[in-house]
N, C-alpha and C positions, 0 to 999 in steps of 0.2 A: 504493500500500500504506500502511497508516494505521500512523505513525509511532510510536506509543504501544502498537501492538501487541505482548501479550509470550507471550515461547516457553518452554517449562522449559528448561532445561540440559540436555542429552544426552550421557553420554558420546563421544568421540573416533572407537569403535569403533561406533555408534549414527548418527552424523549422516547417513551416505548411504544408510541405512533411513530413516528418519525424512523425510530431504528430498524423496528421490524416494517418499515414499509416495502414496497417491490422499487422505487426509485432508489432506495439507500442498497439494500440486496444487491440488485444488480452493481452499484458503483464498486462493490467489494468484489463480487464473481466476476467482471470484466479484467482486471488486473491479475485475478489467478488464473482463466484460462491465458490469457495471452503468455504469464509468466512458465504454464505447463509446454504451451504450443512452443516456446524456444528451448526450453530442455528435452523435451519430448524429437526435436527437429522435425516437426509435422505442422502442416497448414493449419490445421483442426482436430482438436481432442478426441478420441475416440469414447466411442461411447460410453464405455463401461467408467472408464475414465471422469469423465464428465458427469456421470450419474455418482462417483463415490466421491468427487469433486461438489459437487451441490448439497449431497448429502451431510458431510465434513462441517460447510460451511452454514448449513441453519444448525446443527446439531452445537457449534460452539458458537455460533449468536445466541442462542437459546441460554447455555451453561455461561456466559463469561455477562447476559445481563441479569440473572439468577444472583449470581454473584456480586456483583458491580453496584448492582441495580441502578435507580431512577438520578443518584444523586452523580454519576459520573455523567461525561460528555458525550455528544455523540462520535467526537472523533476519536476518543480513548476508546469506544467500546469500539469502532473498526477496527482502530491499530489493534487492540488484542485478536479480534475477530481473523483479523486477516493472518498475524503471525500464528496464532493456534493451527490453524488451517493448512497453514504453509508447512508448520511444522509435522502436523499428523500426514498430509501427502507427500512428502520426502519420504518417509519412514513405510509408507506402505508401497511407494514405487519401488523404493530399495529393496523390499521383501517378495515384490511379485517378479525381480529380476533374477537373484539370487536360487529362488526357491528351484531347483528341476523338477522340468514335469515329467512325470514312471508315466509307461506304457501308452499305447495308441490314440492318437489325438483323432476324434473324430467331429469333423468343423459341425456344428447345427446351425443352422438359419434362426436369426431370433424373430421373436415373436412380433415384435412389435418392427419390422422393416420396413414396413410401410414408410416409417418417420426416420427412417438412416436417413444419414447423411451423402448427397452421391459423392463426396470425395472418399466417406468412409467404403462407402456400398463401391467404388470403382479401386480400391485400393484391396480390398478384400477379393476380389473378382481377380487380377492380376495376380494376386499370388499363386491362387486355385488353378491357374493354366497355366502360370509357367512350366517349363520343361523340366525335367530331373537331370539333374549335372549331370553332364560326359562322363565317363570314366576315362582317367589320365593314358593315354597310349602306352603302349607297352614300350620296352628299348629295345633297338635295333641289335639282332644278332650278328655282327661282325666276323663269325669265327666263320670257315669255310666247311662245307659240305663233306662228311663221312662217307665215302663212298667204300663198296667193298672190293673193286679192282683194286687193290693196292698192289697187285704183282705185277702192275701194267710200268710194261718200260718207261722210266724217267724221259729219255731220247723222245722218243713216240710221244707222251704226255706229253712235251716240249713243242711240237711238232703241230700236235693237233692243237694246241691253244694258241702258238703262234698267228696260224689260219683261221681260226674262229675272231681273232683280233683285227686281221686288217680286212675280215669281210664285213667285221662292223664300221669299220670305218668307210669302207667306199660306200655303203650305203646311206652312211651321211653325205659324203661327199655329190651322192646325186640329186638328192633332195633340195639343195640349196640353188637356187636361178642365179642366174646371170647375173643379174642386175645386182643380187646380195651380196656377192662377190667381190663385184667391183668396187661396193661403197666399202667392204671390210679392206681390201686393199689399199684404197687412197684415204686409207685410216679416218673416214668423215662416218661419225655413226648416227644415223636416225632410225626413226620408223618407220616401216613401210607403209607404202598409202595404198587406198584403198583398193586401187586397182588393181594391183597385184598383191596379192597379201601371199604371205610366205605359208607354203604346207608345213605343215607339225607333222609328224612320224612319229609311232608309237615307237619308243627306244629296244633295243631287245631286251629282253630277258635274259639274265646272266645272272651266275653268283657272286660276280664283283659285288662290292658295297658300292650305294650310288655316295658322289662327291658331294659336297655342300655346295651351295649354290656362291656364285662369288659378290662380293661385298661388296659396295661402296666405298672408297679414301676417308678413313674418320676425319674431321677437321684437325684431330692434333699427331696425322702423321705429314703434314703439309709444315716448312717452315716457310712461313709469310715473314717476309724484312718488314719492320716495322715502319709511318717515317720518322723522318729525323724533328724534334720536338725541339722546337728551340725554345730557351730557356738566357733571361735577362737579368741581368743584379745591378743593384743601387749601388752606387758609391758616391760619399759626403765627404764633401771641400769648403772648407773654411776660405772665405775673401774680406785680407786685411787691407782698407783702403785708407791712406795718408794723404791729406789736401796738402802737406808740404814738397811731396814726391812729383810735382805739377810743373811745368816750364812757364814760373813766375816773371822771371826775368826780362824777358822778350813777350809775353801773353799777357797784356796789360784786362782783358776781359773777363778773367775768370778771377775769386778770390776763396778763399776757404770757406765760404756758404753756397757758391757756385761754381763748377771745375764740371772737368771730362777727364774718364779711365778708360783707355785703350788698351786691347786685349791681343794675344800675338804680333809682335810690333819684328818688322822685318829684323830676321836678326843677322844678314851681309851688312849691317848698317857698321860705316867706321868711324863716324862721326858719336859721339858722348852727347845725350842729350840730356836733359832734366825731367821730360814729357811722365804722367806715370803712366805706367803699361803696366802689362800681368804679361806674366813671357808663357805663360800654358796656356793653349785652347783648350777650351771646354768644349765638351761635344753632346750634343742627344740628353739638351737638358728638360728635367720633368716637374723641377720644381726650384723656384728662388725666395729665399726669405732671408727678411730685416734682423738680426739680431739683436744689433745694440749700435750706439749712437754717443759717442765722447768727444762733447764740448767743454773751449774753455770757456772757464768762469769770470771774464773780462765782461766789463760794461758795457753796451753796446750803444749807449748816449751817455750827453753827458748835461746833468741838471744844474742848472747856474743859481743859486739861493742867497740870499743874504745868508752871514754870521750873526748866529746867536748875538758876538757883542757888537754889530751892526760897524764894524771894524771894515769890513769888507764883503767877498763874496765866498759864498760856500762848495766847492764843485766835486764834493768828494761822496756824495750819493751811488750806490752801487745800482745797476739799471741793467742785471743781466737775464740771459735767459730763463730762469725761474720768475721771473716777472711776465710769461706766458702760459699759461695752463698745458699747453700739450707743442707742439712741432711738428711741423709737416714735413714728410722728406717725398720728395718729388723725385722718380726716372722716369725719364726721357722716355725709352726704351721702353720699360715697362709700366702696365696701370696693375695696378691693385687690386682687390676683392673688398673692398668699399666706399661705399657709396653715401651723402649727406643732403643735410639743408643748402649748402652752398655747393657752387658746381665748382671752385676749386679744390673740396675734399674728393670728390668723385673721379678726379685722376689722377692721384696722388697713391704712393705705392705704400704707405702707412704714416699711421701716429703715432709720437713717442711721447713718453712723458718721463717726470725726476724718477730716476730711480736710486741715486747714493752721487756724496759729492767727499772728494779728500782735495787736500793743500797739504805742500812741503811747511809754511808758515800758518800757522792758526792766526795767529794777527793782522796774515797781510788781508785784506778786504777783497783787490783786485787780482786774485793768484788764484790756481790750482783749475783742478776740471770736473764738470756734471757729467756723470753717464744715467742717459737718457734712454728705455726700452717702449718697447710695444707693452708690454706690461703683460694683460691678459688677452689681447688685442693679436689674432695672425695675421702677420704685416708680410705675406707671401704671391704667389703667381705659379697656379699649377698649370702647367703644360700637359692634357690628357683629351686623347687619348696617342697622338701625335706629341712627342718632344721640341722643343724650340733645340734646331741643327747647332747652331755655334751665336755666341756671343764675337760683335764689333767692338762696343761701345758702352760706357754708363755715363751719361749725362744726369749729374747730381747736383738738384740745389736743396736745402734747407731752410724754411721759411717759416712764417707768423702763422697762426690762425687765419688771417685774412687775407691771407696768400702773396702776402710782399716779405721780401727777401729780408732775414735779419739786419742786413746792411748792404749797400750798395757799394761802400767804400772799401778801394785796394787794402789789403792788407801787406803791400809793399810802399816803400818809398826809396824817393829817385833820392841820391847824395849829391848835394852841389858843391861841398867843400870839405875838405878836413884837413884842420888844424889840430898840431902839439899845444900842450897846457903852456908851454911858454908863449903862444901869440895872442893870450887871451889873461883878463883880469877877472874880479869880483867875484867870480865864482870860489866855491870853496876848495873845487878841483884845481884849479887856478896854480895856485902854489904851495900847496898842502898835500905829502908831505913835502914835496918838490917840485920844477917848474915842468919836471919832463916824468911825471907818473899815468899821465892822460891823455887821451886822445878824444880833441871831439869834434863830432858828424855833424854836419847842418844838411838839413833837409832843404831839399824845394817848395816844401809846402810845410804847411804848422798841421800837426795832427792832434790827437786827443791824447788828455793823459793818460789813458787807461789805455790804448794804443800800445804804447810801450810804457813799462813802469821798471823801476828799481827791483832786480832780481830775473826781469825777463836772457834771456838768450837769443840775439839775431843774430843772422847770416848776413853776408855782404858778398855780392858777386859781381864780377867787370871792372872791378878796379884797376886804372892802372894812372899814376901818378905821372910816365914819363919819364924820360931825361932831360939831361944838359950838359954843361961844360962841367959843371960841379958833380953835378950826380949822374953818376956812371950806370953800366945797365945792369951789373952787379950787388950795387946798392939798393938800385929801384925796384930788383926782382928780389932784394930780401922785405921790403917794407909792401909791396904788393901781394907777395905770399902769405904775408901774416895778415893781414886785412881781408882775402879773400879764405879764409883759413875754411875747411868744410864743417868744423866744430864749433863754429861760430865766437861769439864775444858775450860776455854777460854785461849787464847794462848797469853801472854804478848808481846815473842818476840825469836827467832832465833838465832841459834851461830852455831860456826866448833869450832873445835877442834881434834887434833891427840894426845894428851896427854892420858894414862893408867893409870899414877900413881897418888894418893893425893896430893896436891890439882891441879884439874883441871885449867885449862887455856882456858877459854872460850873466843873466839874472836866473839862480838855481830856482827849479818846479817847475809849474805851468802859468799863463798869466790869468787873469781873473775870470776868463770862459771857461779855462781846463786846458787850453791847447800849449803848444811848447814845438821848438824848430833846433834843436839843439840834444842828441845824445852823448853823452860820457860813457866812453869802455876804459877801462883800463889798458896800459901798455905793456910791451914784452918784458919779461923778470926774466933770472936765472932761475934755474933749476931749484926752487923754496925745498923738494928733499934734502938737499946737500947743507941747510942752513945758514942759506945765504938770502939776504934781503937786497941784492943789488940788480941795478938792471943791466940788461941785456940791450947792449944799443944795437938798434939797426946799422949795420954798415960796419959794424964791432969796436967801433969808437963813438964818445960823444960828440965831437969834432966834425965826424960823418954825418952823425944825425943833425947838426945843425945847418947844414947843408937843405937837408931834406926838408927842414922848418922853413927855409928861407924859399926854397920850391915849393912848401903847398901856401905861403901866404900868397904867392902873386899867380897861381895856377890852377885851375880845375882839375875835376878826371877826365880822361880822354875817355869819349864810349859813353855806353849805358851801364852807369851803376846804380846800384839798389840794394835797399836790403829788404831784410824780411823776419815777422817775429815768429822765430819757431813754436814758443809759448803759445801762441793762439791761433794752431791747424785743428782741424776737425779731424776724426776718426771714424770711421765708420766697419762694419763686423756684417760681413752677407754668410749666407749658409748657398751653395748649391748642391743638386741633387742630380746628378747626371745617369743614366743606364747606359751599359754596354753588352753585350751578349758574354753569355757564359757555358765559358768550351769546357765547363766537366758536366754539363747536359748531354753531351753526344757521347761519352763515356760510359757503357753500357753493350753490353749481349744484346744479342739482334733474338736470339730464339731462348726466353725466358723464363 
């Protein structure tokens, strides 16, 4: 009875109407014939069945509401109803299976056939005419024939059977037509049609044993070559990219928020370039994703405030990237897998956000670098069911929410002069601790202080100061080596100045906007291991180097020189996913 079954509520004086009704009866006898008919594996209960089935089932409605009586429900007296039921018909199918029936079964017609059932009345009938099993054929005697000649010459016996053999065969051989002949020859086998259909010949009689008839090729005595399955693997490459690895120098359009990475770069090339490149092609790639993203921590404006003590102005407000909720990183090359309110998220290859910031100085304000991720965010491009062939190019910029570029401005500057600490005053580099401890750069342009600050590290490249009558090309190629050095110069400290003529007038910092046209690096020392505080003069005398002083007052660089703050390149971290086919798939037995 199904559990879930439900009864209305009946009153008290209602339930034993209700229970012994014929609507209630039947809901209980419908569940246990249907339940017999699947054990039974028969369409329809058989009679007897079904009558000790009915029987069963008023006989413990009767006894379980006796017992019960008026104050239980009607769906409790089913559930016993139907389980008693179930349980007393199990127990007497199992004993009417069990039990063997002794001696002679003789079928009688019941009484009542009228009211069979025809599936019962037509299943009943089929039994009664079926036929009575075969008996199993007997096995074949193999042994040869007892004859009582047995003093008959072996020779002769030999003789007369030989004969009896090939005159069974020419009598096959005449039976067979032309035409059947022909098709067994040119090895093509059909059936004959109907026109000529082939005589069959009663075979002779002998006491050979007849042969088995011949077989068909099982499928597993055939080796079938398999075909060749080919089978492809993943393999994962890490892409370190460096905005300072760029041809800054001569490429005045790109800057560390905007750059291009060229991939296979011709490698007959004899020329040294700065360009970045990745020297591996990637091939049959299936998937590319954003990692991570490390910028510096530099300001990227710069806020002009009064001072507190109304002294002056204030310009030392930090204005960096964390002053944006999230970063857009833009390829070229590739779009993304999402989509926004604005249409410049919608082809943008991800967004990153803070994810951890360190500094060399805790003090310094304008130092160190944010690394920036997708967070929970996949900042990817899957190539399927087709691979993207090979990567050209990455065209990368880095930008605002609002889709303009963290800054427009180079992150290089052009050099228009440099000067020894001796051609210059007021500064503290100036003559502290001496007149020849400092070198310093002027710029063609005033840049911001957070630009370059005290502690950063720039490069300098194209420098070349020249000769003359004084300065030979020996000396010039020692003071241009060290300027152009590929380990760059650390930055002491910043000045302005509008002064032209000797000696400079250097005002140390920035001026009251924040900007400043004047870098200070320090100059060549000996070897500070050996405990020595002395310097190392260009040209290996001081003599020499005053030469060189007298040469960059009244002289430029020859060429484009520039430098560049290594401190403030960007970083960026790709993952790609490339497939290639996999030769231990073909590594394998052909017949398995």
């Amino acid at each position: 009875m199904p559990a879930n079954a439900s009864y209305p509520q009946q009153p008290q004086q209602d339930t034993q109407k209700v229970y012994f009704s014929q609507t209630n009866y039947a809901r209980i006898l419908q569940p246990l014939r249907e339940n017999y008919e699947r054990k039974l594996n028969k369409p329809e209960l058989p009679e007897d069945v079904d009558k000790r089935l009915q029987k069963t089932l008023q006989h413990y409605m009767t006894e379980i509401y006796r017992v019960n009586g008026p104050q239980s429900s009607i769906k409790t007296l089913n559930q016993e109803a139907f389980r008693e039921t179930n349980l007393n018909m199990d127990a007497w199918l199992q004993k009417q299976v069990s039990t063997p029936v002794r001696g002679t079964y003789q079928a009688t017609m019941p009484q009542d056939s009228l009211y069979e059932s025809v599936g019962n009345r037509y299943e009943r009938e089929q039994q009664a005419r079926a036929p009575a099993p075969a008996q199993p054929a007997t096995s074949v005697d193999f042994s040869l024939p007892k004859t009582d000649d047995d003093d008959e010459d072996p020779l002769d016996k030999y003789e007369r059977v030989r004969k009896l053999r090939e005159a069974e065969n020419r009598s096959v051989a005449v039976v067979l037509p032309k035409q059947a002949r022909n098709t067994i020859e040119t090895g093509q086998f059909s059936e004959p049609s109907a026109e000529s259909p082939v005589p069959v010949l009663a075979q002779p009689q002998t006491n050979n044993p007849t042969a088995p008839p011949l077989l068909a090729p099982r499928p597993q005595e055939y080796i079938i070559k398999q075909e060749d399955i080919v089978k492809y693997k993943e393999n994962e490459y890490n892409l370190y990219i460096y905005s300072g690895d760029r041809d800054w120098l001569t490429n005045r359009n790109e800057n560390r928020y905007n750059f291009t990475l060229n991939f296979n770069p011709a490698s007959n090339s004899k020329t040294a370039t700065f360009s970045p490149s990745v020297k591996e092609r990637f091939r049959n790639i299936v998937r590319m994703e954003l990692v991570k993203t490390i910028l510096s921590a530099e300001s990227l404006d710069v806020s002009v405030r009064v001072a507190n003590d109304l002294s002056g102005t204030d310009t030392s407000r930090i204005l960096n990237v964390l002053s944006y909720p999230y970063l857009m990183i833009r390829i070229s090359e590739w779009t993304g897998n999402g989509y926004g309110t604005s249409a410049n998220i919608d082809n943008t290859f991800g967004l990153v956000q803070y994810d951890q910031l360190w500094k060399s100085d805790v003090t310094a304000g304008n130092f160190g670098y944010i690394s920036m991720t997708p967070r929970y965010l996949k900042a990817q491009r899957v190539y399927l069911p087709t691979p993207l062939a090979t990567l050209q190019k990455l065209s990368i910029q880095i930008e605002r929410p609002d889709g303009l570029p963290l800054t427009t401005q180079l992150d290089t500057l052009d050099i228009a002069n440099v000067f020894l600490a001796a051609s210059t005053n007021t500064s503290r580099y100036a003559a502290i601790p001496d007149t020849a401890s400092y070198i310093f750069l002027k710029t063609k342009t005033y840049f911001s202080r957070f630009f370059v600050s005290e502690g950063d590290r720039i490069q300098i490249r194209g420098y070349d100061m020249g000769t003359d009558i004084n300065v030979i090309v020996q000396v010039a190629n020692d003071f241009n080596n060290f300027m152009n050095s590929t380990e760059g110069h650390v930055v002491v400290g910043i000045g302005y100045s509008a002064d032209t003529s000797v000696p400079i007038s250097v005002t140390d910092g920035p001026n009251t906007v924040g900007y400043a046209n004047y870098i200070v690096i320090r100059s060549r020392f000996a070897d500070p291991t050996t405990g020595s505080t002395a310097r190392d003069y260009f040209g290996g005398s001081s003599g020499t180097e005053l030469t060189i002083k007298t040469r960059l007052q009244t002289t430029s660089p020859s060429g484009v020189t520039a430098l560049m703050n290594m401190n403030r390149q960007s970083h960026l971290v790709l993952r790609l996913i490339t497939r290639e086919m996999d030769a231990t798939s073909n590594l394998r037995p052909d017949n398995s």
